[in-house]
C-alpha positions as CSV (number, residue, x, y, z in Angstrom):
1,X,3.2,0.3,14.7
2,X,1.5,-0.7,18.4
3,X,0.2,-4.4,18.9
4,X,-3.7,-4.3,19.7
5,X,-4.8,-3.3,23.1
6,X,-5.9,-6.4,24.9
7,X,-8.3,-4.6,26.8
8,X,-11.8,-2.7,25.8
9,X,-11.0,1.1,26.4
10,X,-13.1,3.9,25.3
11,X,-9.9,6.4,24.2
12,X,-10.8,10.2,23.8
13,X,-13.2,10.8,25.7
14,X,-12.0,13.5,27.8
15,X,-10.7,15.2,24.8
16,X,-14.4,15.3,23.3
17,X,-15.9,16.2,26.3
18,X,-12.9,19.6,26.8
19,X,-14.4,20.3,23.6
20,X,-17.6,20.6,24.3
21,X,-17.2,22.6,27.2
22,X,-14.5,24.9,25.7
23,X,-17.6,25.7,22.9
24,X,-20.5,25.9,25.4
25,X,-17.8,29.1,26.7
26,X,-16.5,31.0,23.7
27,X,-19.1,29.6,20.5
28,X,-22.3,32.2,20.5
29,X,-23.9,29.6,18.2
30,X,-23.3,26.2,20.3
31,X,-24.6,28.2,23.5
32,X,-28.0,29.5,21.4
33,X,-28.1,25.8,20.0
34,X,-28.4,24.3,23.3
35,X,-30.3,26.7,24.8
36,X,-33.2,26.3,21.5
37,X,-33.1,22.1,22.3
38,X,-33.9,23.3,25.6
39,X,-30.3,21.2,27.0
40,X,-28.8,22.5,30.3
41,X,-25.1,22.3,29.5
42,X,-24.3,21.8,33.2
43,X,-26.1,18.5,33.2
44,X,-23.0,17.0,31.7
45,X,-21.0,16.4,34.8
46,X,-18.8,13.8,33.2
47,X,-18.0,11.6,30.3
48,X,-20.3,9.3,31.3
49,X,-22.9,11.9,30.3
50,X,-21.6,12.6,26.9
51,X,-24.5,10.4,24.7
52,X,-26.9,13.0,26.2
53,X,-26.0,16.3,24.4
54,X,-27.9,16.9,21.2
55,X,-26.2,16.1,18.0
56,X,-25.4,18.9,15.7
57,X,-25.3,18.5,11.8
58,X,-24.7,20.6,8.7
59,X,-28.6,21.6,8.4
60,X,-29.5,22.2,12.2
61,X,-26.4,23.8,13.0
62,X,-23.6,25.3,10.3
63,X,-26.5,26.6,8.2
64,X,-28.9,27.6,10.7
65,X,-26.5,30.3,12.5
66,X,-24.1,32.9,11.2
67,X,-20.3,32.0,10.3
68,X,-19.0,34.3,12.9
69,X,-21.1,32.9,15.7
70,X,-19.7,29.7,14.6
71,X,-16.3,30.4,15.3
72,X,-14.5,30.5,18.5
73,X,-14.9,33.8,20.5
74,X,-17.5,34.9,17.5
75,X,-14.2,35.8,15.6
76,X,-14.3,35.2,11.6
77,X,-10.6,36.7,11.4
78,X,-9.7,33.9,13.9
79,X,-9.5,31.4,10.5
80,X,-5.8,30.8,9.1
81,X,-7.3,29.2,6.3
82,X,-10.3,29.1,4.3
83,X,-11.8,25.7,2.3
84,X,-14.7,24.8,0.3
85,X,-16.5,21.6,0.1
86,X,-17.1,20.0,-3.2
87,X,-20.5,20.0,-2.7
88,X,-21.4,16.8,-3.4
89,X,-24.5,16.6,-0.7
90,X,-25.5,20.1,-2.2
91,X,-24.1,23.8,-2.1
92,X,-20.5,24.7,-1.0
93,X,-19.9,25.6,1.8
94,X,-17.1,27.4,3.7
95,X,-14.8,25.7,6.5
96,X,-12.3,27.8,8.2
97,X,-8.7,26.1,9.5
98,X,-6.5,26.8,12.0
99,X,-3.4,25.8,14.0
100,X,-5.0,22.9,15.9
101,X,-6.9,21.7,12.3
102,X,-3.0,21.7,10.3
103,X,-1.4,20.2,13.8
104,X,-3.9,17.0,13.3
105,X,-3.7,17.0,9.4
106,X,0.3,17.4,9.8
107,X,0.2,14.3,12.4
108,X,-2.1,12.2,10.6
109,X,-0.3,12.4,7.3
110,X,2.9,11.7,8.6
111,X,1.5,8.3,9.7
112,X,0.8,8.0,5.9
113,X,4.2,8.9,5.1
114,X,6.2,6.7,7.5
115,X,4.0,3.9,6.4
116,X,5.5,4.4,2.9
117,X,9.1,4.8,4.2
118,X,8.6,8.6,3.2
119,X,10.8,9.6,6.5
120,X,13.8,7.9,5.2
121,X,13.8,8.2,1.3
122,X,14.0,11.4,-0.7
123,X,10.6,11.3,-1.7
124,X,8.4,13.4,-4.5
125,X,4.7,14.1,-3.5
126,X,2.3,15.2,-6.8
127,X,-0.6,16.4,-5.3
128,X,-3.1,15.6,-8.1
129,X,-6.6,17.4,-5.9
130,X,-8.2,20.5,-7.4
131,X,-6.3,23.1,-6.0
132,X,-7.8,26.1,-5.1
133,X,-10.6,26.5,-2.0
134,X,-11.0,22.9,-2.4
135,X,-9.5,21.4,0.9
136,X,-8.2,17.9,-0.8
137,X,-5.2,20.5,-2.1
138,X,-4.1,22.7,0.4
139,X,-5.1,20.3,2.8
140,X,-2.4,17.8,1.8
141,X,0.0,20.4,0.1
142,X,0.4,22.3,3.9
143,X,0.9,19.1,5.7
144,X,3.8,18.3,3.2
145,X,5.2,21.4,3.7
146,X,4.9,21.2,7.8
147,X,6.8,17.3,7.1
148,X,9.5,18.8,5.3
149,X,10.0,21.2,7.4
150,X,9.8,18.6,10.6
151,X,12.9,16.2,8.5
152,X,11.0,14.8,6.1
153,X,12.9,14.0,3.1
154,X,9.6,15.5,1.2
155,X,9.6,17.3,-1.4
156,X,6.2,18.2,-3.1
157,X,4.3,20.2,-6.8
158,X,0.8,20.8,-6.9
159,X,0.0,19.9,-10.9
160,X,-4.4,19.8,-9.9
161,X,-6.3,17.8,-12.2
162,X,-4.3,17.9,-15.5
163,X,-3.7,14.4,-16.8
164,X,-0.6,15.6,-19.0
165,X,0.5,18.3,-16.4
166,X,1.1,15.5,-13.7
167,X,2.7,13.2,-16.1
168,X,5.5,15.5,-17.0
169,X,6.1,16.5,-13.3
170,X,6.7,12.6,-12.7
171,X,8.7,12.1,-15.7
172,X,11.2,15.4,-14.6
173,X,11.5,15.5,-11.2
174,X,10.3,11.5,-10.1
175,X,13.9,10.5,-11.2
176,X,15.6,12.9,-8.8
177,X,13.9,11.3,-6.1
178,X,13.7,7.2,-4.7
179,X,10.0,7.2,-5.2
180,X,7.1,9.1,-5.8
181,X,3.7,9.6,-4.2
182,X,0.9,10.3,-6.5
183,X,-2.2,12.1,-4.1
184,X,-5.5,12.4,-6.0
185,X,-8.7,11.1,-6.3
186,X,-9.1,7.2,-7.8
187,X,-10.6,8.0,-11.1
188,X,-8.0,10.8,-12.1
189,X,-5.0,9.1,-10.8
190,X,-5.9,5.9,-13.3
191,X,-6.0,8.1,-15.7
192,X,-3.0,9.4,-15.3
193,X,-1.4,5.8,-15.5
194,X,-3.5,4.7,-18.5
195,X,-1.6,4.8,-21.1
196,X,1.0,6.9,-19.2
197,X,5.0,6.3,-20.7
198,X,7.4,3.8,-19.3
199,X,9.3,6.7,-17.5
200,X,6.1,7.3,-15.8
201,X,5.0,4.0,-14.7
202,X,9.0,2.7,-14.6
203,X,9.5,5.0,-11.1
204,X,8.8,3.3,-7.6
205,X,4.9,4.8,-6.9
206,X,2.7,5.1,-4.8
207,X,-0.6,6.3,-4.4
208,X,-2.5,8.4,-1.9
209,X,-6.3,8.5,-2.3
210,X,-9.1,10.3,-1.4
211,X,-12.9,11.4,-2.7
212,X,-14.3,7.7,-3.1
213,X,-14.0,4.4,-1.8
214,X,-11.7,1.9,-3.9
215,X,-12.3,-2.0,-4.4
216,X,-9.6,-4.8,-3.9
217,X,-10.0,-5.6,-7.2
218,X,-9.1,-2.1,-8.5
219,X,-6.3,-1.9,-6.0
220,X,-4.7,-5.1,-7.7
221,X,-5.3,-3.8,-11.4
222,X,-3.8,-0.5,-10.6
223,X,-0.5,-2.1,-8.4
224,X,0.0,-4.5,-12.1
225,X,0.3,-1.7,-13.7
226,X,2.6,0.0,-11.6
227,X,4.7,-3.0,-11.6
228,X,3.5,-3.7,-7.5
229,X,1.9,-6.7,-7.6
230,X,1.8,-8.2,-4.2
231,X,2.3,-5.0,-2.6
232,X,-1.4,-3.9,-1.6
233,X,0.4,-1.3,1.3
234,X,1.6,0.7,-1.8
235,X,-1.8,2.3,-2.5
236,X,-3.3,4.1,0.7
237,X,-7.0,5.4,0.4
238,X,-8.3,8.3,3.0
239,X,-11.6,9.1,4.6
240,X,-12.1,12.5,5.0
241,X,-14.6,15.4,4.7
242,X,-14.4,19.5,4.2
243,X,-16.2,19.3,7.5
244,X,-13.3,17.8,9.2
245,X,-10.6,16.7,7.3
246,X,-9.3,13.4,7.4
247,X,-11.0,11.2,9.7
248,X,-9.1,8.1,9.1
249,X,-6.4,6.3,6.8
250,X,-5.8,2.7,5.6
251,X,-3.0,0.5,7.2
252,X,-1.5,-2.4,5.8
253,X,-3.6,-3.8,8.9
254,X,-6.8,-2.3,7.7
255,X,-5.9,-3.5,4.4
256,X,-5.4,-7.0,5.1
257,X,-8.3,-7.2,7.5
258,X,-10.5,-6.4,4.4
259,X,-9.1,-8.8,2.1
260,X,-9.0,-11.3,4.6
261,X,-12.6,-10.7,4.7
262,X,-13.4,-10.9,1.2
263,X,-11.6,-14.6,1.3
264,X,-14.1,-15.5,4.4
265,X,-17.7,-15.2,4.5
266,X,-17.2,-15.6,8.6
267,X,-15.0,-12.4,8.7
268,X,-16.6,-10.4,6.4
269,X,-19.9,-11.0,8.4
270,X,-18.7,-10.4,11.8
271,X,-16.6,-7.0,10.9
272,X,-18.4,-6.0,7.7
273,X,-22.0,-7.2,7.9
274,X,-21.1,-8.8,4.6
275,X,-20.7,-5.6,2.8
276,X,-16.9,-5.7,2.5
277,X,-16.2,-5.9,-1.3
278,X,-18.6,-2.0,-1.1
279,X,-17.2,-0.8,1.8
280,X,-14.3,1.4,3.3
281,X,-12.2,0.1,6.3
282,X,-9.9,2.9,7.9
283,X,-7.5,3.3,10.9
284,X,-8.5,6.3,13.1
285,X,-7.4,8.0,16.3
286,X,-10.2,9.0,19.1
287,X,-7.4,11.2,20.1
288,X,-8.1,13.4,17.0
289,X,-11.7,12.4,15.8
290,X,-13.4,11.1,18.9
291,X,-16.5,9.1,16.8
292,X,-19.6,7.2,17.7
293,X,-22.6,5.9,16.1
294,X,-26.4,7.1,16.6
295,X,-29.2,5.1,16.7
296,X,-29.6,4.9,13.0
297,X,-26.0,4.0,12.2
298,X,-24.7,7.0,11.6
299,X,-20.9,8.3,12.7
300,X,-20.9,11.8,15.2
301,X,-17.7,13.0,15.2
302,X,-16.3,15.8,17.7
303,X,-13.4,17.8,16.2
304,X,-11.2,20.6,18.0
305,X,-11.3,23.2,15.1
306,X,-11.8,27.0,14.7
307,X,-15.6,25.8,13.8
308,X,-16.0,23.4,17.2
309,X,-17.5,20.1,15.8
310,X,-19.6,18.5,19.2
311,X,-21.3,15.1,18.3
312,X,-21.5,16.4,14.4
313,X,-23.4,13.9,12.2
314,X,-22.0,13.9,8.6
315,X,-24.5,11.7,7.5
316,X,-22.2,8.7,6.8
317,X,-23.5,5.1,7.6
318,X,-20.7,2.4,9.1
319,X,-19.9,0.7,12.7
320,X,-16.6,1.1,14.6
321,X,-14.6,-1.4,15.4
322,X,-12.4,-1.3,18.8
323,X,-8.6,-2.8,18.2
324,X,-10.2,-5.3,21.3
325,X,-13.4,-6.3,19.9
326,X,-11.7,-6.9,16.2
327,X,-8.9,-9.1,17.9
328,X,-11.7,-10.9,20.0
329,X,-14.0,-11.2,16.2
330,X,-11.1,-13.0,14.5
331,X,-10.2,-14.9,17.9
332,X,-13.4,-16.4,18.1
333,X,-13.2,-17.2,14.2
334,X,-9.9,-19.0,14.1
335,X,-8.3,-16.0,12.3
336,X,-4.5,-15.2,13.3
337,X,-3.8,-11.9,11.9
338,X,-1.0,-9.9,13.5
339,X,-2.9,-6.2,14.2
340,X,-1.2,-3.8,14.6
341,X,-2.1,0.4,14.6
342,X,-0.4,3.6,14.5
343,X,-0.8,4.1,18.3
344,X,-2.3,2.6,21.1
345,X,-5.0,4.3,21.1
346,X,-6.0,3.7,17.5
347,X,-9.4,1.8,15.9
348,X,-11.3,1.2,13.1
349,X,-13.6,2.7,11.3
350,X,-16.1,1.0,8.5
351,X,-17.6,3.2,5.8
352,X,-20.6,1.6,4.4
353,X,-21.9,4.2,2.3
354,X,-22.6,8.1,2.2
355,X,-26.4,8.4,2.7
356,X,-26.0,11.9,1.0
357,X,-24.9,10.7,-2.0
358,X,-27.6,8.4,-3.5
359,X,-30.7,8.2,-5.9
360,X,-34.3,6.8,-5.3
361,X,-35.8,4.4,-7.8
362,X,-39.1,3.1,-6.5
363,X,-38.4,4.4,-3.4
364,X,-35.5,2.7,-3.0
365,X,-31.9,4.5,-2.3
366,X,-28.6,3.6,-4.8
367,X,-25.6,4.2,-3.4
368,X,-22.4,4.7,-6.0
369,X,-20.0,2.2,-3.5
370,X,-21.5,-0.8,-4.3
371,X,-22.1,0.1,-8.0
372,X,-18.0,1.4,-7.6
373,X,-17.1,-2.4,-6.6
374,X,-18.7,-4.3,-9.2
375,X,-17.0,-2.0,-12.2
376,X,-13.7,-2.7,-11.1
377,X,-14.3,-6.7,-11.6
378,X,-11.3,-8.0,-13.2
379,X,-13.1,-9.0,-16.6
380,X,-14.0,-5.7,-16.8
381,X,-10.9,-3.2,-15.6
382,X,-9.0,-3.6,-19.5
383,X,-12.1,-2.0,-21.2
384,X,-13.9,0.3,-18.7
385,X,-12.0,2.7,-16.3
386,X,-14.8,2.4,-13.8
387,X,-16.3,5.4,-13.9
388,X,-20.3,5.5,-14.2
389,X,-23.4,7.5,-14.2
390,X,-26.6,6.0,-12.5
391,X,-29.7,7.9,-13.9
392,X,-33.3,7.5,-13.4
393,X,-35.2,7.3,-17.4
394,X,-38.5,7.3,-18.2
395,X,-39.8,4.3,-20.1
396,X,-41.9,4.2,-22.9
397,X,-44.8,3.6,-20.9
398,X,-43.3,6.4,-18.3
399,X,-42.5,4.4,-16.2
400,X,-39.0,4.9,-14.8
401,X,-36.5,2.9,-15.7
402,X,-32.9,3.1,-14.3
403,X,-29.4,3.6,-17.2
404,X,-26.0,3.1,-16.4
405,X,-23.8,5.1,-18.5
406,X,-20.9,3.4,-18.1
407,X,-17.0,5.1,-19.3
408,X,-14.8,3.2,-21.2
409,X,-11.2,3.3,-21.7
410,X,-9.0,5.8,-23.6
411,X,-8.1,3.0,-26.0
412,X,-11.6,1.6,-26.8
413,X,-13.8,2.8,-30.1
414,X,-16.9,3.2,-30.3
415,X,-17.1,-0.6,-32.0
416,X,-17.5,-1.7,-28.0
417,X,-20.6,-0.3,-27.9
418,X,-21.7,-3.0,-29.7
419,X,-20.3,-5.3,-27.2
420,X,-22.9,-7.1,-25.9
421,X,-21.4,-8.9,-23.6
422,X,-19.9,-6.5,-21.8
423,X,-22.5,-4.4,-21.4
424,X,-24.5,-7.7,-20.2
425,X,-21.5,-8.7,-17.9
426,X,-21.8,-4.8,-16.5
427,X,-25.1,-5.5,-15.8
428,X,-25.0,-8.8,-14.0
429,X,-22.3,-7.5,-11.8
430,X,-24.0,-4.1,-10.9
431,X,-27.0,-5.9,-10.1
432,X,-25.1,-8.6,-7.8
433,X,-23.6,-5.8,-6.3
434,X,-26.8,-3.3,-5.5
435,X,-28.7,-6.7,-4.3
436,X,-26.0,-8.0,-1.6
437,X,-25.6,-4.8,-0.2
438,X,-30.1,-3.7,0.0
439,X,-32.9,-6.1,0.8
440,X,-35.1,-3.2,-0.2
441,X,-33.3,-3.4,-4.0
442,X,-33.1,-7.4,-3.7
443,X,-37.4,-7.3,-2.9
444,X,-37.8,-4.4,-6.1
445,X,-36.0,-6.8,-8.7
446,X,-38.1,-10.0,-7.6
447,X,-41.6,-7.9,-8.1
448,X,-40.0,-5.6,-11.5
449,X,-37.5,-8.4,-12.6
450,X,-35.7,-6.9,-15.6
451,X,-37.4,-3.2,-14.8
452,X,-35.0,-2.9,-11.7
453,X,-31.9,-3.6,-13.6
454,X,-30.6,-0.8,-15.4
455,X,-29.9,-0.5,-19.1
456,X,-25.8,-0.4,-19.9
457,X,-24.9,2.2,-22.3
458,X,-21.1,3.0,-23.0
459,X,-19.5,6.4,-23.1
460,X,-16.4,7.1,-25.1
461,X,-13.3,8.4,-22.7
462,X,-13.4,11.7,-21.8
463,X,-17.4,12.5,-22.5
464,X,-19.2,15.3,-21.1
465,X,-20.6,12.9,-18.3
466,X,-17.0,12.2,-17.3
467,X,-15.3,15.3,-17.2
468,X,-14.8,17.0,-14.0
469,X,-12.6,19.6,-12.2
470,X,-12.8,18.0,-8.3
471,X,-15.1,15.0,-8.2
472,X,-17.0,13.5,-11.3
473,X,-20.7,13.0,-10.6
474,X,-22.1,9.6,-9.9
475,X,-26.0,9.6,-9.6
476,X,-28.4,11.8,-11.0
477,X,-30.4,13.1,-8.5
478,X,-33.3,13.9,-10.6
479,X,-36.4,14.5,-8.9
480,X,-35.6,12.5,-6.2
């Protein structure tokens, strides 16, 4: 790990910019895109220039053209590999990989996998992602493989979403190994340790995540249980997207940099905007994802991959935060945290919320993150696994209301439906939650008072609302 630079730099820009001119020459679709937003590719003369080239996205770009003209040289057989996204913002669609995309995936999970000591112990990975065209998979299964074959103690099985399935792979092959890293998404891997058998939880684990944003809270419950407490580094969440990859990782840096925040108003405000228990704080490299934020907050990313991504807007909202400016944030605060990244290059990146994932109620947007944080309060984690449905009703007047269905845990009966006050406690904390991180919710419950809250109802384990093959669904977009 690198100490912080102690000087403002603005790392891969030159990269980003040999991107853009290596499309503008060999992408038919990036040339006929410039040429229709009537931009002279030639005026960019330098980095300096680089704010000025329109931003792509998935709507004005990857669906506007055909896939060849996508791809470098117009070529669809340049691919190596082909993955889906979950479509969680709307209908799959297709992303083709090739050497450049696994070189970056290889390089950025083998940070991971140092971090958990996976270089020098003979480790087990279960990758717990829906196999398949799904890139959470083959995305992590090939990078394992490319580590193993690099010295890697690594070995790895590929179990997919099968509660049981994974739990026998642990209990066979974990022992064989001095530890064993569990990859999934955070709903599915707690259920594979509720209620999993001493020879399961007994083995030294840890956890790779990905698909949705975790809270401290939920981090702690899940280390008890694996007989970690104390040991936060143990669980390491990913940000990533089909579009491209994995855009950044947490660190015990980034990790402590977030608690540290949730122990100080002062820190949380100046790195979070207050919105750290809801939000995501990741380690990422310019070198491989060169990001910025638009006017409206959202990240562009430029990517090297067979589908060139220049200034691509994935719709996420979230500030980036230099290894300079955070050192000079807790500086001026009278913080003395020892930061260090996985090169010098390295930053941060804060994930607030994804904008394409919400619901309107009253013309106001829910977001799931916030919602995600207050479920995994620590009254709560022993009788609800955390995961929830946030649906708009209609009232007996019509007039929409909002329900929470809320899941609970493999061990509770339907007698906690009657449980008052829990349901109550669910509510108060959802609430909390969706008010601290929108003024525009905050405004809606003083003029609707109880009419803005939503009504709790509890789900039995496993229910129909709760059963999924890659992600479960969060909000109901209804009419919205």
């Amino acid at each position: 790990m690198h100490p912080t630079s102690s000087s403002p730099t603005s790392p891969g820009a030159d990269h980003a910019l040999a991107i853009f001119r290596r499309a503008v020459d060999v992408v038919p679709a990036y040339t006929q895109f410039l040429s229709e937003q009537g931009f002279d590719p030639d005026e960019i003369r330098g980095v300096d220039d680089f704010t000025k080239i329109p931003t792509t996205s998935k709507s004005n770009y990857i669906a506007a053209y055909e896939l060849k003209d996508l791809m470098l040289g117009g070529d669809v057989t340049g691919a190596r590999i082909w993955s889906s996204s979950s479509g969680s913002s709307g209908r799959p669609t297709h992303w083709p990989r090739s050497a450049a995309s696994l070189a970056h995936s290889v390089a950025l999970h083998g940070r991971i996998m140092r971090q958990f000591d996976a270089d020098k112990r003979s480790t087990l990975l279960v990758v717990c992602f829906a196999m398949g065209n799904w890139i959470g998979g083959t995305y992590t299964l090939r990078a394992a493989e490319e580590l193993n074959q690099r010295g890697f103690p690594l070995s790895v099985i590929a179990p997919g979403v099968d509660v049981e399935t994974v739990r026998e792979n642990i209990a066979t092959l974990g022992k064989h190994h001095d530890q064993v890293v569990i990859a999934g998404y955070p709903p599915f891997v707690r259920d594979v340790l509720d209620g999993a058998d001493p020879v399961v939880l007994n083995q030294d684990l840890k956890l790779l995540l990905a698909g949705e944003s975790i809270g401290e809270s939920w981090r702690d419950g899940v280390l008890d249980l694996i007989g970690k407490s104390g040991r936060p580094q143990d669980i390491c969440l990913v940000y990533g997207t089909a579009d491209a990859g994995m855009m950044g990782h947490e660190t015990p840096t980034s990790i402590s940099l977030r608690r540290l925040a949730l122990e100080h108003h002062d820190v949380d405000e100046a790195l979070f905007g207050g919105a750290a228990a809801s939000s995501t704080l990741v380690e990422y490299d310019p070198s491989y994802r060169y990001t910025e934020i638009d006017e409206e907050g959202h990240f562009l990313f430029t990517v090297d991959n067979t589908i060139p991504l220049i200034r691509y807007r994935i719709n996420d909202i979230g500030r980036i935060l230099s290894q300079h400016d955070t050192s000079r944030y807790l500086a001026e605060l009278g913080h003395d945290l020892d930061l260090r990244t996985s090169s010098a290059r390295a930053g941060f990146i804060v994930l607030k919320r994804r904008t394409d994932v919400a619901m309107s109620f009253y013309a106001v947007n829910l977001y799931p993150e916030p919602i995600r944080a207050a479920l995994s309060h620590p009254q709560l984690v022993d009788t609800i696994t955390g995961k929830s449905v946030l649906a708009r009703r209609p009232g007996p007047d019509l007039r929409d209301t909002l329900e929470l269905r809320v899941e609970l845990r493999r061990d509770k009966t339907l007698d906690t439906r009657g449980n008052t006050a829990c349901a109550e406690l669910v509510r108060r904390t959802v609430v909390e939650a969706l008010a601290a991180s929108s003024s525009e919710y905050r405004e809606l419950v003083q003029i609707l008072g109880d009419r803005a809250k939503p009504n709790v109802h509890f789900c039995l384990f496993g229910s129909s609302d709760f059963q999924y093959e890659i992600k479960q669904t969060q909000v109901e977009k209804v009419g919205a």
